[in-house]
C-alpha positions in Angstrom: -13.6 55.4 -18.2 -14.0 52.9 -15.6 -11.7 48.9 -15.9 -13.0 47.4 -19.0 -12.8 43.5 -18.7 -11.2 41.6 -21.0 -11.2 37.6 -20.7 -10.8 37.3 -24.2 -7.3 38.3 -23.6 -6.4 35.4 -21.6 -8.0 32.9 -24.7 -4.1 32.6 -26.0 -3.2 31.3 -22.7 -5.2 28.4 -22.2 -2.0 25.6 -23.3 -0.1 27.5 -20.3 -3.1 27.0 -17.8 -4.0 23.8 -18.3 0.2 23.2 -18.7 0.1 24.5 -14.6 -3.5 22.4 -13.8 -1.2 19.6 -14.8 1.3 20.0 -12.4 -0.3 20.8 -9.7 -2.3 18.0 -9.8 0.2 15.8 -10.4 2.1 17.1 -7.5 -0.9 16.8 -5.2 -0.7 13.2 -6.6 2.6 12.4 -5.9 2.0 13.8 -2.6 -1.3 12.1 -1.0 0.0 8.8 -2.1 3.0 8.6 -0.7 2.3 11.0 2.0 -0.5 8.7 3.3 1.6 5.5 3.0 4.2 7.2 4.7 1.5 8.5 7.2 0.2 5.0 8.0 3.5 3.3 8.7 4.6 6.9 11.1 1.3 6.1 12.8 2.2 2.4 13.4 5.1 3.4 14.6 4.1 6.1 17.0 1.8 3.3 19.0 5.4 1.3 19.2 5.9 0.2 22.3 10.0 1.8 21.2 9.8 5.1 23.6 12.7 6.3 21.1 10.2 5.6 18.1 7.3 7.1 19.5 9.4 10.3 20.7 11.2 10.6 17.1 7.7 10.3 15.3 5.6 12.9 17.7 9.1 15.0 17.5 9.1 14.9 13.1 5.1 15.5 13.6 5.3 18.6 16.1 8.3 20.3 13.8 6.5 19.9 10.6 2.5 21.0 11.8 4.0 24.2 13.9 6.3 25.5 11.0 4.7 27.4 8.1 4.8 25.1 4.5 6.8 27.9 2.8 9.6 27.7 5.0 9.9 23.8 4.8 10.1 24.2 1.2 12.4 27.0 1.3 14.8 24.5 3.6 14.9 21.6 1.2 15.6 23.8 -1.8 17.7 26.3 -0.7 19.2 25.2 2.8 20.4 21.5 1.9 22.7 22.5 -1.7 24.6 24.0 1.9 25.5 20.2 2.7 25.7 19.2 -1.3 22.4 18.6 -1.7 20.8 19.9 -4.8 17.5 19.0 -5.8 15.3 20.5 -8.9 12.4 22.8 -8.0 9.8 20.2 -8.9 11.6 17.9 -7.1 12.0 19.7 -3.9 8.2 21.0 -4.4 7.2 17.3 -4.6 9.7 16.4 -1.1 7.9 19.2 0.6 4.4 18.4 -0.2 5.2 14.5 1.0 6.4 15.6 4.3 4.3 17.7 5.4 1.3 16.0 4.0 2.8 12.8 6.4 3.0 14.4 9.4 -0.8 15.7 9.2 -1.4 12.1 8.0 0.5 10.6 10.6 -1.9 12.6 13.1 -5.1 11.4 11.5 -4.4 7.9 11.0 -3.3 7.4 14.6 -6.7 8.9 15.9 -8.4 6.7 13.3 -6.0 4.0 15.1 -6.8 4.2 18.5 -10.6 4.7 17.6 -10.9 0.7 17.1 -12.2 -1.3 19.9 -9.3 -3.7 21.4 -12.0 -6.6 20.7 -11.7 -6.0 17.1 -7.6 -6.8 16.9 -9.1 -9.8 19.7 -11.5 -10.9 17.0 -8.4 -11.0 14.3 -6.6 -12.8 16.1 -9.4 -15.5 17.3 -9.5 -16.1 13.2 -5.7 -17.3 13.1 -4.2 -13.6 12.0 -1.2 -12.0 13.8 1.1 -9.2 13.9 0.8 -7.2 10.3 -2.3 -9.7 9.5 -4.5 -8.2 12.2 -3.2 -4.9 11.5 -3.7 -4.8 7.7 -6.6 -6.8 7.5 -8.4 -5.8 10.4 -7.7 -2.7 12.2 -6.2 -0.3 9.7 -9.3 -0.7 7.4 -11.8 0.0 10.0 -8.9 3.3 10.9 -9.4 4.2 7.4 -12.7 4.1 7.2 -13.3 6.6 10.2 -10.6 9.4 9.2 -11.2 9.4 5.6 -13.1 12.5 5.7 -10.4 14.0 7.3 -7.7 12.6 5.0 -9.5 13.9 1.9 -9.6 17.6 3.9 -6.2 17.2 3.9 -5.1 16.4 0.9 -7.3 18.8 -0.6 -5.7 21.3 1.6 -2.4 20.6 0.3 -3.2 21.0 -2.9 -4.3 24.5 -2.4 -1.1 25.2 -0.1 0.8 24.1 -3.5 -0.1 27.5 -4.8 3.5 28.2 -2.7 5.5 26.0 -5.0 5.5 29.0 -7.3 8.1 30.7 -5.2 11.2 28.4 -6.5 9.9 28.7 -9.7 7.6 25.3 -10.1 5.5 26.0 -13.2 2.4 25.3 -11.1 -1.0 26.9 -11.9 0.5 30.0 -9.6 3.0 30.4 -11.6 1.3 30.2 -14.7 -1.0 33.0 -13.4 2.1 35.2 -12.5 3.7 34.9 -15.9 0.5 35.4 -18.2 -0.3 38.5 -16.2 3.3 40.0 -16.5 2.6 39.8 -20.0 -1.3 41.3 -20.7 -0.9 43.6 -17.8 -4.9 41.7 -17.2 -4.2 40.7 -13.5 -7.8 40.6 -12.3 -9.2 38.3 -15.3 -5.7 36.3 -14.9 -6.5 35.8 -10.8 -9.9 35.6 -11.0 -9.3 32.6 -13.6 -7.1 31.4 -11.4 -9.2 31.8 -8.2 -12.1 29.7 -9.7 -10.3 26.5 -11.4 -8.7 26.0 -7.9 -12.4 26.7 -6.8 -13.2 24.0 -9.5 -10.2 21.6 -8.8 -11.2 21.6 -4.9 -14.5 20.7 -5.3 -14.0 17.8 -7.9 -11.1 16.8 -5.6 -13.1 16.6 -2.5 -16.2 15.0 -5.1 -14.0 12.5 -6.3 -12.0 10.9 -3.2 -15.9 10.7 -1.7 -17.0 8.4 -4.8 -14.1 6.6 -4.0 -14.3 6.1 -0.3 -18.0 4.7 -0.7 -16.6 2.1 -3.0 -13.4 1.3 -0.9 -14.9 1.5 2.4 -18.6 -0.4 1.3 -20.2 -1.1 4.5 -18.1 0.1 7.2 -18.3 3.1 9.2 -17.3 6.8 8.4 
């Protein structure tokens, strides 16, 4: 006889799957907020008129986009308890995510950046604003407004690269998937689960940060 599906095996499970949902989206989270923040203050920066800033930012940006995910992750957790440092899987999950999602940020932001006419910061500055005023208030809005699509590709990108987080032993939706199939023996209904709610996750994600990028960025450009 031929593979006889069984989903109804997998019914017991559902506490540990959404248990994994929960972490991975709180990871991804964690991650786009401050990896954004982050990413907007490395993208000031790297238009600093410092040569030392803009060398140490494009150097932290070049490392972290032409080395795999994995091994960044691997470094935090098991490289730095070499110098004393010791961090907790999630927590070194969560460091990894915000890093690398920064440096990509970092990237976007500054293209968003330099894509603002010079007569806009002008303008800002005609109105009484300076220094962070026109910056905040003027030019990093407009920025925002014109890379969000690529922001929300990114972040929605991490969150799918956070399958990885598995491998120190995060109890992501990954890892969820490995443990209930190493006890049923049902790997293809426990993937193919799997496989569709990050199907499901990635298309609410993307969904969602659109509804809210109409409503934050109401009548400017994207």
């Amino acid at each position: 006889m031929g593979y006889q599906l069984d989903f109804g095996a997998l019914v017991q499970y559902l506490g540990l799957f959404l248990e994994g949902t929960t972490v991975t989206l709180g990871l991804t989270a964690l991650a786009s907020v401050a990896g954004i923040a982050l990413g907007i203050v490395g993208a000031a920066a790297a238009r600093s008129k410092n040569d030392w800033v803009r060398r140490l930012i494009a150097g932290y940006v070049e490392l972290i986009r032409n080395t795999p995910f994995i091994v960044q992750m691997f470094f935090i957790f098991f490289g730095l308890p070499s110098l004393g440092l010791r961090l907790s899987a999630l927590t070194a999950a969560a460091l990894a995510m915000i890093i690398n999602l920064t440096a990509y940020a970092i990237e976007i932001i500054r293209a968003g950046l330099d894509a603002v006419p010079p007569g806009q910061a002008e303008a800002g500055r005609a109105m009484g604003l300076h220094g962070l005023g026109v910056f905040g208030l003027i030019v990093l809005p407009q920025a925002l407004a014109t890379v969000y699509p690529a922001l929300v590709a990114q972040i929605t990108i991490t969150m799918l690269e956070s399958a990885v987080v598995s491998q120190i032993a995060v109890v992501d939706l990954t890892h969820v998937a490995d443990l209930i199939q190493s006890r049923n023996f049902r790997s293809f209904e426990t993937y193919l689960v799997v496989t569709v709610i990050y199907l499901i996750l990635a298309l609410l994600l993307r969904r969602l940060l659109a509804l809210a990028g109409r409503s934050l960025f109401a009548g400017r450009t994207q």
